[in-house]
Structure formats: structure tokens, C-alpha cells
VOBA-1610 file (N, C-alpha, C; in pm, whole numbers, padded with zeros to 5 digits, always signed):
BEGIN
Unk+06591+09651+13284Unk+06533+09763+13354Unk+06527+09882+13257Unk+06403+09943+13280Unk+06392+10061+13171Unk+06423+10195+13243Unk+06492+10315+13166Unk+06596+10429+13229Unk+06422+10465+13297Unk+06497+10513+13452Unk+06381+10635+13450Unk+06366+10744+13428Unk+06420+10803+13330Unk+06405+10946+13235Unk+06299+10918+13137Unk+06266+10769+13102Unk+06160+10741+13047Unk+06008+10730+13111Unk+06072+10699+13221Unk+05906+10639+13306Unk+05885+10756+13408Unk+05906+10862+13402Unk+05904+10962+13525Unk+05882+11082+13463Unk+05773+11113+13381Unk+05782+11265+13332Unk+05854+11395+13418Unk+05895+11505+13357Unk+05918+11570+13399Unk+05815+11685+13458Unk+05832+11727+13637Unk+05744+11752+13719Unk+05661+11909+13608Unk+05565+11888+13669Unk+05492+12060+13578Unk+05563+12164+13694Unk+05618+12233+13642Unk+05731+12344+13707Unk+05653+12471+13694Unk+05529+12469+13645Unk+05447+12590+13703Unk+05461+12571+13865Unk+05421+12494+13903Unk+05432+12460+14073Unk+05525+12517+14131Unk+05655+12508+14081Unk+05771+12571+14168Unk+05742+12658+14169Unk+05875+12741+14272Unk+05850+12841+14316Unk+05914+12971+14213Unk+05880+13071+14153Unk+05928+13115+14050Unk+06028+13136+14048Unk+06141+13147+14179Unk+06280+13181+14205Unk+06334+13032+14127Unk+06310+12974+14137Unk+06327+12822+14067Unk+06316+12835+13960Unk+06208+12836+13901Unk+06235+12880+13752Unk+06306+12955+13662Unk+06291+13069+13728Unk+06420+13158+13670Unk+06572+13108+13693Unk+06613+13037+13844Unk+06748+12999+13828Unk+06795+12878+13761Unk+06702+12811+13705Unk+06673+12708+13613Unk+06666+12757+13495Unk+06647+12851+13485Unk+06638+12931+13275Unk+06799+13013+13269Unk+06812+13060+13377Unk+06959+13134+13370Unk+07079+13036+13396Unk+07017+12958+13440Unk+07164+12836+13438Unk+07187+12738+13301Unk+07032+12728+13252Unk+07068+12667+13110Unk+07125+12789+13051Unk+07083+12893+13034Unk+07127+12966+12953Unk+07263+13008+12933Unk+07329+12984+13088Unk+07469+12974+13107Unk+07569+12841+13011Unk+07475+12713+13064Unk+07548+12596+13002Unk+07547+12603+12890Unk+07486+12663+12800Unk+07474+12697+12654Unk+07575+12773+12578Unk+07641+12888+12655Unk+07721+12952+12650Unk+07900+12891+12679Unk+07895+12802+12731Unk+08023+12747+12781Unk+08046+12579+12714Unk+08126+12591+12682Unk+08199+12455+12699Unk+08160+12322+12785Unk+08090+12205+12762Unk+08079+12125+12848Unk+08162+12054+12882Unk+08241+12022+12948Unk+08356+11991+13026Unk+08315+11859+13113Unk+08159+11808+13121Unk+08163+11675+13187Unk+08183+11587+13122Unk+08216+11409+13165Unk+08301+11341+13058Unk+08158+11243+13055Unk+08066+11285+13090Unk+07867+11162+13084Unk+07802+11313+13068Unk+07708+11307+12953Unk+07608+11425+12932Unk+07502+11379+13037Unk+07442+11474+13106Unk+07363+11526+13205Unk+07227+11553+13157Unk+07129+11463+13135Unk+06997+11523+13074Unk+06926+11577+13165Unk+06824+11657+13116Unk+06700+11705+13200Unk+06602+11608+13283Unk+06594+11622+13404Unk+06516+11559+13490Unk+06501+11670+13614Unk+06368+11693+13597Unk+06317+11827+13689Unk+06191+11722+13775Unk+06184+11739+13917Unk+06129+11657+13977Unk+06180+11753+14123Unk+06097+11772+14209Unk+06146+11804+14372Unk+06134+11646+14418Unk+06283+11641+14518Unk+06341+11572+14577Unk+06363+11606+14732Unk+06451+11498+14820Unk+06453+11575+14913Unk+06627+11491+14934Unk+06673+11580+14994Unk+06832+11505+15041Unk+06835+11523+15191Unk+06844+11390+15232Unk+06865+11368+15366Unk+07030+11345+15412Unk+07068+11434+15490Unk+07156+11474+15520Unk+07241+11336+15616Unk+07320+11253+15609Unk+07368+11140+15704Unk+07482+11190+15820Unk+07567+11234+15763Unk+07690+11242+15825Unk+07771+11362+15824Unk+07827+11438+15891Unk+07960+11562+15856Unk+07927+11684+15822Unk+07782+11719+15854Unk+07778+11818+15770Unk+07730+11942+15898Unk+07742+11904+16002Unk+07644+11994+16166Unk+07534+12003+16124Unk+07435+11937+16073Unk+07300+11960+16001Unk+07290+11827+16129Unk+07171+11862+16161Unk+07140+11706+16219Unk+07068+11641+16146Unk+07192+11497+16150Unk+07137+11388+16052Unk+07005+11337+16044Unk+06984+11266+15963Unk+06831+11244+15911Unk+06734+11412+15860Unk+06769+11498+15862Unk+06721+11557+15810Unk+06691+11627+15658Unk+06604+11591+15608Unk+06553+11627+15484Unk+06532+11796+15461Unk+06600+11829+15286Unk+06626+11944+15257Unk+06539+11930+15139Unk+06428+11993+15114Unk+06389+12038+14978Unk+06474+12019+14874Unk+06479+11992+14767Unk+06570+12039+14683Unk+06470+12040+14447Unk+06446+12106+14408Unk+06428+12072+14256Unk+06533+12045+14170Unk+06534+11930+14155Unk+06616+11881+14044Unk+06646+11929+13952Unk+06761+11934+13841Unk+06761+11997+13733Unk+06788+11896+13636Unk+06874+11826+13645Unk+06969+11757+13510Unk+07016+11584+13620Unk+07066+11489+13541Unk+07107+11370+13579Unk+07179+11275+13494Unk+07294+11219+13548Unk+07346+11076+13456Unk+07336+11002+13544Unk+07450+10914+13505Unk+07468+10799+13591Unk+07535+10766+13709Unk+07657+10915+13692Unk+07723+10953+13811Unk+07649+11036+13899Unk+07555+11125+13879Unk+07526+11252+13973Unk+07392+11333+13919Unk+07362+11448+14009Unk+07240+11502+13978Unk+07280+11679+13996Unk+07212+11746+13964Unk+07263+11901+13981Unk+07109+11907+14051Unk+07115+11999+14135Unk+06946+12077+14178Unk+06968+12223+14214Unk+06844+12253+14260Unk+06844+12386+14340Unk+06773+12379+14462Unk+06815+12445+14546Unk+06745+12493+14735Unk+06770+12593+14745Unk+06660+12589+14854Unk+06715+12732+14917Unk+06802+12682+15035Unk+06878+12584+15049Unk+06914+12573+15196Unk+07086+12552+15118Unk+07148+12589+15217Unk+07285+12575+15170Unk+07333+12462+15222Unk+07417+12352+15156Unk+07458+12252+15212Unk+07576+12258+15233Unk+07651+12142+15302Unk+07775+12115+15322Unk+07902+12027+15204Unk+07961+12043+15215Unk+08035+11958+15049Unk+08095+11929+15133Unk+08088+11739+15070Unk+08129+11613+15127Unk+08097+11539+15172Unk+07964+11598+15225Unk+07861+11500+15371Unk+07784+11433+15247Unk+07752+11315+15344Unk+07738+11173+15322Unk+07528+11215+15289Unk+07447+11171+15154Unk+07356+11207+15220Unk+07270+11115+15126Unk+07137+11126+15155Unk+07055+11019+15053Unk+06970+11093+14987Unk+06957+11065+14868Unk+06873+11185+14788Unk+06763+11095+14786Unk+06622+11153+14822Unk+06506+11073+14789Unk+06441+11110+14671Unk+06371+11040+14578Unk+06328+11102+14471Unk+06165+11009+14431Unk+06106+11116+14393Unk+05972+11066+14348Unk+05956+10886+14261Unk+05870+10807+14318Unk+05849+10700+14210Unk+05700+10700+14144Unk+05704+10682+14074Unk+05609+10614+13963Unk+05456+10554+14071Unk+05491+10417+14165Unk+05425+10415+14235Unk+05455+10407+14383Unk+05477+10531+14445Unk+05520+10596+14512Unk+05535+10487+14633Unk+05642+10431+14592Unk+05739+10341+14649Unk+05842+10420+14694Unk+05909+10412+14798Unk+06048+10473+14874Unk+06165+10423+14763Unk+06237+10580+14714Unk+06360+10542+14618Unk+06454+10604+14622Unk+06573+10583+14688Unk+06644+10685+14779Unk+06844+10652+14691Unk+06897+10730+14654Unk+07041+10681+14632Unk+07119+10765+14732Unk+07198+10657+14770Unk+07319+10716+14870Unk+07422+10837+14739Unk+07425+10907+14820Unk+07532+11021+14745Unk+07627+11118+14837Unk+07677+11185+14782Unk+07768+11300+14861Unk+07756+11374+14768Unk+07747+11570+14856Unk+07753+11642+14827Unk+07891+11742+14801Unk+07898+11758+14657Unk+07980+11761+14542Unk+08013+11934+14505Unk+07893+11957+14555Unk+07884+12136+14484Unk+07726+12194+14568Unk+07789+12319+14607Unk+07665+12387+14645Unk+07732+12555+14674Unk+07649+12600+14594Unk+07716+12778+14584Unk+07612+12848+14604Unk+07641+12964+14632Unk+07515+13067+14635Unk+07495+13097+14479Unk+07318+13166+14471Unk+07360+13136+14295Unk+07277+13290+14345Unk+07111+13318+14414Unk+07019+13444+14380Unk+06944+13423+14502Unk+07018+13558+14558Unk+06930+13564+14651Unk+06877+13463+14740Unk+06918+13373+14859Unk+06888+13259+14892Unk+06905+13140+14858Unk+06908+13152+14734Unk+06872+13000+14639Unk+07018+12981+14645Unk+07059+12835+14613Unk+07156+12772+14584Unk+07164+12630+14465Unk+07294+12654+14443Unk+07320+12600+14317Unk+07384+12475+14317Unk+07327+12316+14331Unk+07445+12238+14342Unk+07435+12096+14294Unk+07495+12017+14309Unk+07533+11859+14265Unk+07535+11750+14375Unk+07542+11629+14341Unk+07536+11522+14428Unk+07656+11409+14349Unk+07724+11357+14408Unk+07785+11202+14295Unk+07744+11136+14374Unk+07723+11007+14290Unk+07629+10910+14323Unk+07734+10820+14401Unk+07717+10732+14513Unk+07810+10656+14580Unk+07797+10527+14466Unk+07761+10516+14407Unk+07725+10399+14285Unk+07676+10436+14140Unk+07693+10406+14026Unk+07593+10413+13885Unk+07499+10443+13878Unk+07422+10520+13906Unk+07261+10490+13854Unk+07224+10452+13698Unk+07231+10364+13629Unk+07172+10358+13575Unk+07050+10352+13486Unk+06966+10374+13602Unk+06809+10419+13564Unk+06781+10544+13492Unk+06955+10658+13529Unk+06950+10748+13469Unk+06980+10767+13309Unk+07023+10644+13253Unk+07097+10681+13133Unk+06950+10661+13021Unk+06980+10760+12927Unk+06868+10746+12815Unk+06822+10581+12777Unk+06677+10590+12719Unk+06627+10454+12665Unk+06616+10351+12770Unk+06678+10225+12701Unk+06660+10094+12817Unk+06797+10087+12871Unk+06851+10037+12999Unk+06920+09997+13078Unk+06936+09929+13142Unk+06936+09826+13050Unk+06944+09649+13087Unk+07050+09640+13150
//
């Protein structure tokens, strides 16, 4: 199987919404500044997604949250919303395919902070590997 960081360009982010962009230039600009402290590097993968919410969170389940992607390994994903989530709840991140086939990973929500004005700042771990995320091929 080939990673999909290869087969999935990254989305044209003129589209977003400019609050997105900017908290996407000020957060790299942050990680640049600090120490990386994760123990799997996190590449760039910018794509809107949506996370459907399952379990624990008073959101009623099945409901889908906007979210733009930022970065991804094999454990987890970072994004941005404007919707604030719950940390811990059970949820499925859906994400764009190639040929727009349904491609959904079970995850839990890991991190979500206020970052500007509305927007929020956060992560997912993957209930499993993704390996589609890791650079090159991923046999």
C-alpha cells in the first residue's frame, strides 16, 4: 500500500477560511520555535475533514464537525475548527479520498484549546496505526 501523503495532494488553502490560514502560519511558526517533544514526526497534510462525534461528548452522536487538517503520522492528526470539542470522546474522523470513496478512522479526541477568536486548536489518536500516513510506500 502506498502512504497517502503521497496520493492526496495537499488541499489549495486559498479556499479556507482566512482565520485558518493565519492559525495555521502562527502555529507553524510556534513549532519552529520550540522543541519537538513528539516521539513519530508529524508531516503536513492540509485537507478539510469532518469528525463525527460517537460517544461522551453531549454533542449528539453522529454528528459531523468541520474540521482543516494540519499535520499527521501514524498515531494521530492535529486540525483546526471553529467548534470546540470534547477530550476523550470516541469519534470518526472522515477524510477526503482520491476516488471519493468513504474513508473514515476511528479516533479519540486528544487536545482541543481555544487558540483565536472562535477557532480551536486540536488533535485526534488514532484507535489503530495509520499507516497510510507514514512517508513513501507502506507496505
Amino acid at each position: 500500500m502506498q502512504s497517502l501523503l503521497c496520493n492526496i495532494p495537499i488541499d489549495h488553502q486559498d479556499n479556507w477560511p482566512s482565520e485558518v490560514r493565519l492559525i495555521t502560519s502562527v502555529l507553524e511558526q510556534q513549532e519552529s520555535l520550540f522543541e519537538n517533544r513528539r516521539s513519530m514526526t508529524r508531516y503536513p497534510y492540509r485537507v478539510k475533514a469532518g469528525i463525527e462525534i460517537i460517544e461522551g461528548s453531549g454533542m449528539h452522536p453522529s454528528r459531523s464537525v468541520q474540521v482543516y487538517t494540519r499535520d499527521a503520522n501514524a498515531r494521530g492528526l492535529g486540525f483546526v475548527s471553529n467548534r470546540e470539542l470534547s477530550l476523550g470522546v470516541k469519534a470518526r474522523l472522515h477524510l477526503p479520498s482520491p476516488a471519493d470513496r468513504p474513508r473514515w478512522i476511528a479516533c479519540s479526541i486528544v487536545r482541543c484549546r481555544s487558540f483565536i477568536d472562535g477557532w480551536f486548536e486540536g488533535a485526534v489518536l488514532f484507535d489503530n496505526d495509520q499507516r497510510m500516513f507514514e512517508p513513501g510506500d507502506a507496505d
